[in-house]
C-alpha positions in Angstrom: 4.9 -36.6 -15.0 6.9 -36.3 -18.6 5.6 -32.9 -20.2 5.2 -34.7 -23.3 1.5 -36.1 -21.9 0.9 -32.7 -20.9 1.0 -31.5 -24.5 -2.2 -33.4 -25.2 -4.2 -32.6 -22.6 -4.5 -28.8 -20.8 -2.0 -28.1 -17.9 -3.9 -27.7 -14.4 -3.3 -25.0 -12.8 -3.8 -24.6 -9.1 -3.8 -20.1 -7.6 -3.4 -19.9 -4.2 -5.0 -16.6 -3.4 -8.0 -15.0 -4.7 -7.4 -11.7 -4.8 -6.6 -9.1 -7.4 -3.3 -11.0 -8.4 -4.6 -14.7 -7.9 -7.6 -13.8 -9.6 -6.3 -12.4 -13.0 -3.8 -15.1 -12.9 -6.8 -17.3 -13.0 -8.5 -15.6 -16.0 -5.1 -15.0 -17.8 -4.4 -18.7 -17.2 -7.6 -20.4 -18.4 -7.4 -17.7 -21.0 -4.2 -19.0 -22.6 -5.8 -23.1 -22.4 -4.8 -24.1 -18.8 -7.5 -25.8 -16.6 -7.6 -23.6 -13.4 -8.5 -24.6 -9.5 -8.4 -21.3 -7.0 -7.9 -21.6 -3.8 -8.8 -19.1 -0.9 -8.6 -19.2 2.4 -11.6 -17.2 3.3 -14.9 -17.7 2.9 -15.2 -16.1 -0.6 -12.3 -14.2 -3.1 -11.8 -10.5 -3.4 -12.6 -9.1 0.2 -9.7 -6.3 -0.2 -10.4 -5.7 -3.6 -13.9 -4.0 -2.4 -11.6 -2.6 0.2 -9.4 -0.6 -2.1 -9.4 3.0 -3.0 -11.8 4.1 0.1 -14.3 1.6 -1.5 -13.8 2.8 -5.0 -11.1 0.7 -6.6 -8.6 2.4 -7.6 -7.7 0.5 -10.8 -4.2 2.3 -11.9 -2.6 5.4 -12.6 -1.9 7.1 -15.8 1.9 7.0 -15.1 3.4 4.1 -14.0 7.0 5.0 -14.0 9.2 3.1 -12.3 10.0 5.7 -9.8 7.1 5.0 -8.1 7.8 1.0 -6.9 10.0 -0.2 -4.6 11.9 -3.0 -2.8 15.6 -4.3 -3.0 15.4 -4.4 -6.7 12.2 -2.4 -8.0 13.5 -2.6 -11.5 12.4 -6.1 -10.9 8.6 -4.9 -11.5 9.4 -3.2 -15.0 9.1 -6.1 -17.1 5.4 -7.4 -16.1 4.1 -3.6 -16.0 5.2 -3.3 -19.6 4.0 -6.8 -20.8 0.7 -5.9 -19.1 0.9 -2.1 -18.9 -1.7 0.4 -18.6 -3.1 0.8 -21.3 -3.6 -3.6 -21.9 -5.0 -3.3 -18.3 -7.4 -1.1 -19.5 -8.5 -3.0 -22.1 -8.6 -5.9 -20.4 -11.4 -4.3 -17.6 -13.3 -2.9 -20.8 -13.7 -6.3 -22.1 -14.7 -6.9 -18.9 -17.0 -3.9 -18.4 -15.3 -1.6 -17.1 -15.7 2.2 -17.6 -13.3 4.2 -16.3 -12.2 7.6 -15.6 -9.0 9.7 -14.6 -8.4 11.8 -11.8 -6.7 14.0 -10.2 -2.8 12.6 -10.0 -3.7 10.0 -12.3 -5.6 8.0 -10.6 -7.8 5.6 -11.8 -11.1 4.4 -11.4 -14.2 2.7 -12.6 -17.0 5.2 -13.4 -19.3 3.5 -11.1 -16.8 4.3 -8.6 -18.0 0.7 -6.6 -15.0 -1.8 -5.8 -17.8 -4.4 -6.0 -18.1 -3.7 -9.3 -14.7 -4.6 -10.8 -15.0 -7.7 -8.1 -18.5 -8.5 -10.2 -17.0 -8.6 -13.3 -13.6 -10.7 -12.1 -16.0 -12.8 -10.5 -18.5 -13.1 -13.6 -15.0 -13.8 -15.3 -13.8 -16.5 -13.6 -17.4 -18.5 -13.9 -17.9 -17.5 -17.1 -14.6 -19.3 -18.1 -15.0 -22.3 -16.1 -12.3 -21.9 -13.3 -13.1 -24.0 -10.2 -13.4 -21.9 -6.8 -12.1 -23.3 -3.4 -13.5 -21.3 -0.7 -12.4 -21.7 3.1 -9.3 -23.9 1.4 -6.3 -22.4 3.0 -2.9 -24.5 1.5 -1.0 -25.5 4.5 2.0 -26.9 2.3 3.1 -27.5 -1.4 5.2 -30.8 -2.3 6.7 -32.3 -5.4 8.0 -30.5 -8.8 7.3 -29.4 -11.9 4.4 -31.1 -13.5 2.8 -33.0 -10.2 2.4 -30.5 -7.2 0.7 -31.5 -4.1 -1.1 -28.9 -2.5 -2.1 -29.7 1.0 -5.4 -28.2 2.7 -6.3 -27.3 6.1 -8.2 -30.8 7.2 -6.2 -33.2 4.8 -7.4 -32.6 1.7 -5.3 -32.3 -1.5 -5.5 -30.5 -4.7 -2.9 -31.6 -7.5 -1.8 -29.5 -10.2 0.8 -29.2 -12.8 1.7 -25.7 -12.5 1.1 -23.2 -9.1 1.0 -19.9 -8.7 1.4 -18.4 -5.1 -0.4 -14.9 -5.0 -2.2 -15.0 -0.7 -0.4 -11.5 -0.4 1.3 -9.8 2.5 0.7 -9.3 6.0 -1.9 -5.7 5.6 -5.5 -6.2 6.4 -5.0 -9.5 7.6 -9.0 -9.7 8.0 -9.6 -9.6 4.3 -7.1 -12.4 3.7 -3.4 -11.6 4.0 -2.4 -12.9 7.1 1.3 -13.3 6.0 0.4 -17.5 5.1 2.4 -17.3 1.7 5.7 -16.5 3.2 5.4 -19.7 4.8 4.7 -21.5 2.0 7.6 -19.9 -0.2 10.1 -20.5 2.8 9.1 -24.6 2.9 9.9 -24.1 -0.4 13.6 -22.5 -0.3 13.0 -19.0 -1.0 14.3 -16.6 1.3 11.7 -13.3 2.6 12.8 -9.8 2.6 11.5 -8.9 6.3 7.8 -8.0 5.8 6.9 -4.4 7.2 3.6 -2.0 7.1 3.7 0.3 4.5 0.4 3.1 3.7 -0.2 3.2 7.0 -0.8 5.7 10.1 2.2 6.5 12.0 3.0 6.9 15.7 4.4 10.0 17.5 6.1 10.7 21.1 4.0 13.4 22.3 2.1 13.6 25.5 -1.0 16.1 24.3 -1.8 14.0 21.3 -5.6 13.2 23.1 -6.0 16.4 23.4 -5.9 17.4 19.6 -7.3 14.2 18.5 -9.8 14.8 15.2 -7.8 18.4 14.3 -7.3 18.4 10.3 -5.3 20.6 8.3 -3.8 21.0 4.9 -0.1 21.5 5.2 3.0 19.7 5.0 5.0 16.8 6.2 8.6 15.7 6.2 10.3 12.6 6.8 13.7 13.5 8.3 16.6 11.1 9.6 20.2 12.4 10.9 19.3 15.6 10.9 18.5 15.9 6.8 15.1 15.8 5.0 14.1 12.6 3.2 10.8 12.8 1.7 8.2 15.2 2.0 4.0 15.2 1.0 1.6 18.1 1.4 -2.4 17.5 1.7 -5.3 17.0 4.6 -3.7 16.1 7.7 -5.2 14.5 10.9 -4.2 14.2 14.5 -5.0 11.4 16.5 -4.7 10.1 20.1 -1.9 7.7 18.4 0.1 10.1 16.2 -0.9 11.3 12.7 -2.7 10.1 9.6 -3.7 11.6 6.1 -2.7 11.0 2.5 0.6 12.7 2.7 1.4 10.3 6.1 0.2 7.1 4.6 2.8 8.3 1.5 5.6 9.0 4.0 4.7 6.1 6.2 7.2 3.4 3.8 10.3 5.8 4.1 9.9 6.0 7.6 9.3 2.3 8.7 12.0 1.5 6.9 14.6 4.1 8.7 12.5 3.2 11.7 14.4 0.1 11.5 18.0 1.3 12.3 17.5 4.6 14.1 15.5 7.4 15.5 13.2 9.2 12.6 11.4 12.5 12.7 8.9 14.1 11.2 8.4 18.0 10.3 4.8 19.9 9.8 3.8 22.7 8.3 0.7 23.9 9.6 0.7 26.7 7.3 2.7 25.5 4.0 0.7 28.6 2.2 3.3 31.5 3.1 7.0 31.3 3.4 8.9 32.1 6.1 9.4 35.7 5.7 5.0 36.2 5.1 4.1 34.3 8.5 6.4 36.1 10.2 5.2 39.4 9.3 1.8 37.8 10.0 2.5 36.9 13.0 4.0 40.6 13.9 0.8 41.7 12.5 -1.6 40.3 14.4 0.2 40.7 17.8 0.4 44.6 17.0 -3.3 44.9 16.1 -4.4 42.7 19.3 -2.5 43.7 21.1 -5.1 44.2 24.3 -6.3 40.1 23.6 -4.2 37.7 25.0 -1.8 35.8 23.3 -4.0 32.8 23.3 -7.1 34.7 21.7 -5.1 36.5 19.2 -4.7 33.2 17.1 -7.9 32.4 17.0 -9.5 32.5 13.7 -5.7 31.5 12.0 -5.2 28.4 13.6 -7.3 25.5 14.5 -8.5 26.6 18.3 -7.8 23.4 19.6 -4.0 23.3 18.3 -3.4 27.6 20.1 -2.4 26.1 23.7 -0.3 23.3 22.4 1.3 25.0 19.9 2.3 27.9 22.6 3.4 25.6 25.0 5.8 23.8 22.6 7.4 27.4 21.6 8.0 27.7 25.1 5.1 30.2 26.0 5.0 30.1 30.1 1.6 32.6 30.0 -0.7 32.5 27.3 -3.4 34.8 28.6 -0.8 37.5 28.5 -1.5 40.6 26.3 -0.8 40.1 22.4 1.5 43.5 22.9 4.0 41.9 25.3 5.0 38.9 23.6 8.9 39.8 23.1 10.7 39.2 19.6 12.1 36.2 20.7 8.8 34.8 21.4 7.3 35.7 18.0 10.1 33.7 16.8 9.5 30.4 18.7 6.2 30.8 17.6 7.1 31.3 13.8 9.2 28.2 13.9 6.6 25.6 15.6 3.7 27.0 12.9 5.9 25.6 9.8 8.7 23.0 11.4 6.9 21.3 14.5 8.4 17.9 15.0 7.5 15.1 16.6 9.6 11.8 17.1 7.8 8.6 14.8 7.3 6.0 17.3 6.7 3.3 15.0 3.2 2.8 13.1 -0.3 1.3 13.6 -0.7 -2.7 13.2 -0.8 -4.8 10.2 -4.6 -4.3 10.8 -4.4 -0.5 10.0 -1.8 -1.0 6.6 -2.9 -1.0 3.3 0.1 -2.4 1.3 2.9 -4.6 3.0 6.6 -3.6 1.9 9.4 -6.8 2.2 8.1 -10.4 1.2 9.7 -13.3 -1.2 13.0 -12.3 -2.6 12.9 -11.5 -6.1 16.5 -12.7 -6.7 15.1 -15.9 -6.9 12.1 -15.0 -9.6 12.2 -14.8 -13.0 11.1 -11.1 -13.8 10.0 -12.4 -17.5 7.4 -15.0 -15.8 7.3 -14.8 -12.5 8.4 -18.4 -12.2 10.9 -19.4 -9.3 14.4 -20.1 -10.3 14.5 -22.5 -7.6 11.1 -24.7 -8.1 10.3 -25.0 -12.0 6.3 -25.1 -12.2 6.1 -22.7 -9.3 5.1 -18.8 -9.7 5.2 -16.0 -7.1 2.6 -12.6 -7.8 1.3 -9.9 -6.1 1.7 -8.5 -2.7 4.0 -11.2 -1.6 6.8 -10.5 -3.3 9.1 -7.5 -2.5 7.7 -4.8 -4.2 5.3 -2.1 -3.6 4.1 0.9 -4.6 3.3 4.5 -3.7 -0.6 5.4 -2.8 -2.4 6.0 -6.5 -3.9 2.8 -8.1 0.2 1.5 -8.4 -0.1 -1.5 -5.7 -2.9 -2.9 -7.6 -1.8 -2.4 -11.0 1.1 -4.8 -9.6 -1.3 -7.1 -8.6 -2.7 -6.9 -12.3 0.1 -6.9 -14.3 2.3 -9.5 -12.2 -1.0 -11.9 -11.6 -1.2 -11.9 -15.4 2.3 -13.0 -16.6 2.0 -15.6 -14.1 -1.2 -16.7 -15.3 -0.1 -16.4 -18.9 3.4 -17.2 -18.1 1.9 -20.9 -16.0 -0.2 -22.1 -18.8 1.8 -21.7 -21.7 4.9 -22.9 -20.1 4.5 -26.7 -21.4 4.7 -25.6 -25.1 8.6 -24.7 -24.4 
């Protein structure tokens, strides 16, 4: 089709994906003159976007440096997050209807602190500016070139656009959409795919008494190491499970250590008690042997540790007899028992499922997108957003402010392509 027909009539502009990205690439689209189709595979748009931020939506976060985004070339992500940066998000879900608040680390979210309410207003959006919805339309394959794209749908059907814009997402939470369909779709059409892996997500520990302290929380610290050096650390709430471990500082570590998972052995260090240094637990410690001494070992930690963690804990600094007296524990003891309190470690195993992830790390290559656009350099008329390509970011609001920012300069980027 010559471009020059185009020009007097408005572009059609097909989204795969209607989630966060595929959805403001819709409104950003129609918003810049381009007639818009979306096309989702399930039965309606927007299932994780009601799943984000524990239900709330966390929008953003006050500072989007580029530090926190990452990939084989996260500088890749600077020039959408600045063309549609935080504070242009924010006034784009204002227009929308969005109050909003900031909290603690930055985070961002609406003031009704409901996901279903930013979905609403997307949703109100997207009617409201005449953009056709395909439900239950998965795309099974994308033919042609710039200007008359063939989108084929599960049972035969076919949508035809001038311009498309891929956004399905990765492979986490493959029951609210992203079941890994887009990489498909990008290989058929010659782009290559960073190996996906789980990122946000619970990780898996070689331990054989992990049922046994199942549901114990704490607030302490964790540490990512790999050949015998620290990596990354995060301190906050966490929680033992029959698997391994979970928490906000896990799910932060969980991307560094899938990734070394991947060519070697990885560890991780807790801190039960990240309070006191070294020198105040042990004295501690000394303390409360000497003053109990007549308990036994066992009972004498009760009331400073977790009651279900004492046995464990004793057995792993090589304790033989816990119900012996407080008073006979021997310096060396005290000592193994010191260490395991602030630098117990536990082999990482590998993490839960795609199921369990919230964000996937890997997809499309983006040495083959146009960081200005988001348009392929190898298929003109064709753009890449969101999840699916590879970059993601830490836990904070900064994996959907992707989605926002890079769904938008598609969207923009789509439509107003034909008035090169």
């Amino acid at each position: 089709m010559n471009n020059n027909n185009l020009k007097h009539k408005p572009i059609h502009v097909a989204v795969v994906g209607g989630g966060a990205a595929g959805l403001t690439a819709a409104i950003a689209a129609a918003s810049a003159g381009a007639r818009v189709t979306v096309l989702e595979r399930l039965d309606r748009v927007g299932k994780k976007i009601l799943a984000t931020g524990n239900g709330r939506c966390n929008l953003s976060n006050t500072d989007l440096d580029i530090e926190h985004y990452h990939g084989s070339n996260p500088r890749f992500a600077y020039s959408a997050l600045s063309r549609f940066d935080f504070y242009r998000t924010m006034s784009f879900f204002e227009a929308l209807g969005i109050a909003w608040k900031v909290e603690e680390g930055g985070k961002v979210f609406p003031m009704s602190d409901q996901a279903s309410s930013v979905l609403d207003v997307l949703r109100y959006e997207v009617e409201a500016r005449g953009i056709k919805v395909l439900c239950e339309a998965g795309v099974r394959k994308i033919t042609g070139r710039e200007g008359e794209f063939t989108l084929e749908l599960a049972g035969g059907r076919q949508v035809k656009a001038h311009r498309v814009i891929v956004a399905t997402g990765g492979r986490a939470a493959p029951n609210l959409g992203s079941d890994g369909s887009g990489y498909l779709l990008a290989r058929q059409l010659g782009h290559s795919v960073v190996e996906p892996f789980p990122a946000l997500v619970q990780l898996k520990l070689g331990a054989g008494f992990l049922k046994s302290i199942t549901g114990v929380k704490f607030i302490g610290n964790a540490e990512i190491w790999v050949d015998g050096r620290p990596i990354e650390q995060a301190a906050g709430e966490i929680l033992f499970t029959d698997y391994g471990i979970s928490g906000p500082p896990i799910l932060a570590l969980s991307r560094t250590a899938n990734a070394h998972l991947l060519r070697g052995k990885v560890f991780i260090k807790v801190n039960l008690l990240s309070s006191l240094s070294r020198d105040e637990l042990q004295q501690l410690v000394n303390q409360r042997l000497e003053t109990q001494s007549a308990k036994s070992l066992e009972f004498s930690f009760v009331g400073l540790i977790n009651k279900r963690l004492i046995l464990v804990l004793l057995k792993e600094a090589g304790i033989t007899d816990p119900r012996k007296p407080a008073g006979q524990v021997t310096s060396a003891e005290k000592e193994a028992i010191t260490n395991i309190l602030q630098d117990w470690r536990f082999e990482v195993t590998g993490t839960r499922a795609w199921s369990s992830a919230q964000v996937t790390a890997g997809g499309v290559d983006v040495a083959d997108v146009d960081q200005n656009t988001m348009e392929s350099k190898l298929v003109p008329g064709l753009y890449i957003a969101g999840e699916l390509l590879d970059i993601d970011g830490d836990c904070g609001g900064y994996n959907l402010q992707w989605a926002w920012s890079s769904g938008f300069v598609a969207g923009e980027s789509a439509a107003r392509s034909i008035k090169k």
